[in-house]
C-alpha positions as CSV (number, residue, x, y, z in Angstrom):
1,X,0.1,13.8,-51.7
2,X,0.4,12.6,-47.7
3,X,-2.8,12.5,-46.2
4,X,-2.9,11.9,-42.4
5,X,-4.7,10.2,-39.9
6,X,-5.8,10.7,-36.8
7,X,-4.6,8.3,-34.4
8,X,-7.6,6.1,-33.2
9,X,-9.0,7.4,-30.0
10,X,-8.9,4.5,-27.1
11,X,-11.8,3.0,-26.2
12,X,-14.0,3.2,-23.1
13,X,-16.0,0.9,-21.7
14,X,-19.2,2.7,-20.2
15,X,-21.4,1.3,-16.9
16,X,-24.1,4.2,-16.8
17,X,-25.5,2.4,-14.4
18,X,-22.5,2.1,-11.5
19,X,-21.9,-0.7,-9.5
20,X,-25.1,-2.7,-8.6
21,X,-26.8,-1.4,-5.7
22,X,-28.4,-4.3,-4.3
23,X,-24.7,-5.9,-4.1
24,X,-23.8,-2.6,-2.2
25,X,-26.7,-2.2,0.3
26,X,-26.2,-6.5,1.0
27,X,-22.4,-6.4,1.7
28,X,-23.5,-3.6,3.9
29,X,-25.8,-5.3,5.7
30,X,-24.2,-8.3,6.1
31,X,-20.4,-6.7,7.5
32,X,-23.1,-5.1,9.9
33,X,-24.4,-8.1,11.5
34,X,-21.4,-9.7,11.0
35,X,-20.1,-7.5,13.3
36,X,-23.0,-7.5,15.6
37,X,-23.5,-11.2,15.8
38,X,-19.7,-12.2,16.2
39,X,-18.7,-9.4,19.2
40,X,-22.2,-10.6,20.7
41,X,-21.2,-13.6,20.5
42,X,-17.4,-13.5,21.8
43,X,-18.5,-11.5,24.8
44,X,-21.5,-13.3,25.8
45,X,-23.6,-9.9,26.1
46,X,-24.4,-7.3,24.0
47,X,-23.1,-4.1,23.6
48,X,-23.8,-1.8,26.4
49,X,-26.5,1.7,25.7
50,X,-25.5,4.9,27.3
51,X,-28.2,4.9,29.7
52,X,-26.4,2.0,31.6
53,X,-24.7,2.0,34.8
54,X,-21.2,3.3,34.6
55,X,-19.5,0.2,36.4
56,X,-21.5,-2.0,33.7
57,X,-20.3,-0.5,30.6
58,X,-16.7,-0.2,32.4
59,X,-16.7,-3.8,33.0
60,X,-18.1,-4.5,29.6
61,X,-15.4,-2.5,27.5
62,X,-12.4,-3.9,30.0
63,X,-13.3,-7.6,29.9
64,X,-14.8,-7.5,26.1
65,X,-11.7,-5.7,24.7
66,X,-11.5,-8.3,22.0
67,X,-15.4,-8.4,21.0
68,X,-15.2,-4.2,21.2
69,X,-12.1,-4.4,18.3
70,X,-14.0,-7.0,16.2
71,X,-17.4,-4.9,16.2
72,X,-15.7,-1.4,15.5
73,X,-13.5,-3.4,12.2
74,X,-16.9,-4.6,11.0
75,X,-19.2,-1.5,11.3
76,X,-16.6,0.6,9.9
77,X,-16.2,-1.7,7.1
78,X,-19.7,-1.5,6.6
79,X,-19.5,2.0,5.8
80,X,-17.8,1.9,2.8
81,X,-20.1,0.1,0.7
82,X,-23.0,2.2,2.1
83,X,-21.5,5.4,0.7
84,X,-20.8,3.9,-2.3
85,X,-24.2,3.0,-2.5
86,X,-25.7,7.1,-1.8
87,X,-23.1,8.0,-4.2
88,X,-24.4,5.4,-6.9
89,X,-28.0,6.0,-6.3
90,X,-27.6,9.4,-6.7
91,X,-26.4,9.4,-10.4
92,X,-28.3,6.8,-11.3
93,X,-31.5,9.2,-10.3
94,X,-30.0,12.2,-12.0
95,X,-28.9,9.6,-15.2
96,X,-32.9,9.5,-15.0
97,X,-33.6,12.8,-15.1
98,X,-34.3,13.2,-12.1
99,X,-33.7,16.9,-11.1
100,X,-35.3,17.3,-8.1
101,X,-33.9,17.7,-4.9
102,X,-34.4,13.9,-3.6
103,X,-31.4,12.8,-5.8
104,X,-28.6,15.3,-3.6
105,X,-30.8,14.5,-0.5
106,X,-30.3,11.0,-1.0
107,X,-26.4,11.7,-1.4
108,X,-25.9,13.9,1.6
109,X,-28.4,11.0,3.9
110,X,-26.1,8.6,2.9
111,X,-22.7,9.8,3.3
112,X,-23.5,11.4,6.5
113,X,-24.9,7.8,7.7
114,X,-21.7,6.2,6.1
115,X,-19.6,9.1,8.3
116,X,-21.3,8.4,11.2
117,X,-21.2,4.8,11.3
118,X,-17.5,5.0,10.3
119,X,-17.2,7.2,13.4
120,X,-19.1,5.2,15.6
121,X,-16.0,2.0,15.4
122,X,-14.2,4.0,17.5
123,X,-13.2,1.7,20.1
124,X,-13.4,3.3,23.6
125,X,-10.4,3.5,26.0
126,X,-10.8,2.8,30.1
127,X,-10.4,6.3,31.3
128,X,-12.8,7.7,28.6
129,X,-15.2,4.8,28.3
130,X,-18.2,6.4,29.2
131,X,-17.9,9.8,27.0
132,X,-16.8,7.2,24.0
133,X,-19.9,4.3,24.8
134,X,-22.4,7.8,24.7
135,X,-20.7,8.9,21.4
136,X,-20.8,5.7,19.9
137,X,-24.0,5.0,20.7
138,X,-25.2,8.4,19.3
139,X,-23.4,8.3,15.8
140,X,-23.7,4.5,15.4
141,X,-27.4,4.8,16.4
142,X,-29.5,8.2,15.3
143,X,-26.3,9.9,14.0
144,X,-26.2,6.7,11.0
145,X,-29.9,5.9,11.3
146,X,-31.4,9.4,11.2
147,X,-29.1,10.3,7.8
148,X,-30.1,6.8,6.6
149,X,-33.7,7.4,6.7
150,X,-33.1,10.9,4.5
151,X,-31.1,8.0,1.9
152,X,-34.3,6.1,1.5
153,X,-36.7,9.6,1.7
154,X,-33.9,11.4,-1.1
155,X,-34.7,7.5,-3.0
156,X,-38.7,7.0,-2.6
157,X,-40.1,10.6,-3.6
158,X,-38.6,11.5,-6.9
159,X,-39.1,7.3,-7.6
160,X,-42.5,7.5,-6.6
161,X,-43.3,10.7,-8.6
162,X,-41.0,9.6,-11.6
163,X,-43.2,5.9,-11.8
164,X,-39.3,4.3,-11.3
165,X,-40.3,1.8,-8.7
166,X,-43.7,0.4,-7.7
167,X,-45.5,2.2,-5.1
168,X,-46.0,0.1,-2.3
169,X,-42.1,0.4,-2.4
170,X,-41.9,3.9,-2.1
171,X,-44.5,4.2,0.4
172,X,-42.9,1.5,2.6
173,X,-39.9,3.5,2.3
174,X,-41.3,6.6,3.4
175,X,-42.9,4.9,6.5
176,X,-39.0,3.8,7.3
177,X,-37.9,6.9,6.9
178,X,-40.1,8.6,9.3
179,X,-39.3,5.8,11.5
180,X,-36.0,6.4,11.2
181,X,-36.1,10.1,11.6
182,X,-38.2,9.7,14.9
183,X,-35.4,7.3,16.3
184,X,-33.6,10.5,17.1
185,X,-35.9,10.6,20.4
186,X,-33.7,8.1,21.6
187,X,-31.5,10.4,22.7
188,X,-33.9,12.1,25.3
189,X,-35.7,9.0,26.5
190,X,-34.4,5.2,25.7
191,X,-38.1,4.3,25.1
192,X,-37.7,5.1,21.5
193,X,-34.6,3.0,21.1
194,X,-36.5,0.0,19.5
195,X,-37.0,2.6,16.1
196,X,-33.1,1.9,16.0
197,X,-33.2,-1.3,15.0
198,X,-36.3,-1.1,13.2
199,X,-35.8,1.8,10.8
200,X,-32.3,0.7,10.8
201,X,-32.4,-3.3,9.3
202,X,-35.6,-2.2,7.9
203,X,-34.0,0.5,5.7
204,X,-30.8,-1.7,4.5
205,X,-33.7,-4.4,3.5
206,X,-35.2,-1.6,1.5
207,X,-31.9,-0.4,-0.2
208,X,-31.6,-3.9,-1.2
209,X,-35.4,-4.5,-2.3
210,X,-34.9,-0.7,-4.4
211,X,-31.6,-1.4,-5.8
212,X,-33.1,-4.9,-7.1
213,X,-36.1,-2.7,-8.6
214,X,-34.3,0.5,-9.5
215,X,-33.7,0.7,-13.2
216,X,-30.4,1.9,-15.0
217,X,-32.5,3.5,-18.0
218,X,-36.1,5.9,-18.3
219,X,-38.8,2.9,-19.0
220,X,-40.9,4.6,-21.5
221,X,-44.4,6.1,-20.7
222,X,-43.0,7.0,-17.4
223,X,-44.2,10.7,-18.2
224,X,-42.0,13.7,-17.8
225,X,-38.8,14.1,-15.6
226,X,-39.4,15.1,-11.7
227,X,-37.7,18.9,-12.5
């Protein structure tokens, strides 16, 4: 009598809980400023807003050509590890049962910031320079920001309400959402430019504070999943 046996089935190693976010959301942060600080740095000045004179940001991108290259390498860099990040976050909140829509919010917020900083390294050329500096700014600044603040909105409600991080957190991160969302004003009046900056470095240092926090598993007594 031949008995037969199945041939073993290969293994496979399992990370439910993806890559670590707070590694993510810090090599984000830090190509960003590296970015930031160096093309400040090699051009003595820093980049130039929209709402500067044409001969000024014309001057700028001609005699920075160097410092313009450097800056668009980093903050499209940068993106990568910020959509990686929506994309973990997201499953981990769904691998939590979270089955509200905050987890896909936080996807969409994320990628679309990723996107739009990607888009915003697009280094400008002389005869198109101030068309380009107005569409950098405006997907580097509330076309990233704005999508960033729905990341850390899609991340703070369905925590909050599932009792997955504490709530100052999650209240802090609405705060820099609305921030964030607001920042879009920018585009009508430059006065609300500083919420760029603000909701921007104060988001990433909240995607690294929630991604420290965040857990992989449902702690118990945490009550019923967000539906």
């Amino acid at each position: 009598m031949y008995t037969t046996e199945a041939p073993p089935r290969p293994m496979h190693r399992q990370f439910p809980g993806g890559p670590p976010l707070t590694g993510l959301a810090a090599v984000s942060t830090v190509l960003f400023l590296t970015g930031l600080i160096a093309s400040t740095a090699m051009a003595g000045a820093t980049f130039p807003s929209p709402f500067d004179s044409g001969a000024s940001i014309l001057a700028y991108f001609h005699g920075h050509q160097d410092a313009v290259k450097v800056s668009a390498f980093f903050q499209f860099a940068a993106a990568v590890p910020l959509a990686i990040y929506a994309a973990t976050a997201s499953a981990r909140l769904r691998n939590l049962g979270i089955r509200a829509p905050g987890a896909s919010i936080a996807f969409v917020g994320g990628a679309l910031a990723a996107a739009f900083l990607a888009i915003s390294a697009v280094p400008a050329s002389a005869p198109l320079v101030r068309a380009l500096c107005a569409l950098s700014f405006a997907a580097g600044g509330p076309g990233s920001v704005v999508p960033l603040g729905l990341l850390i909105a899609g991340l703070a409600v369905p925590a909050a309400v599932g009792a997955l991080l504490p709530r100052w957190l999650a209240a802090t991160g609405l705060v820099i959402a609305v921030a964030a969302e607001f920042s879009s004003l920018c585009l009508l009046a430059d006065g609300f430019a500083y919420l760029l900056p603000a909701a921007r470095f104060g988001g990433l240092a909240w995607l690294i504070t929630a991604g420290a926090l965040l857990p992989k598993i449902r702690p118990a007594g945490t009550g019923p999943n967000p539906a």
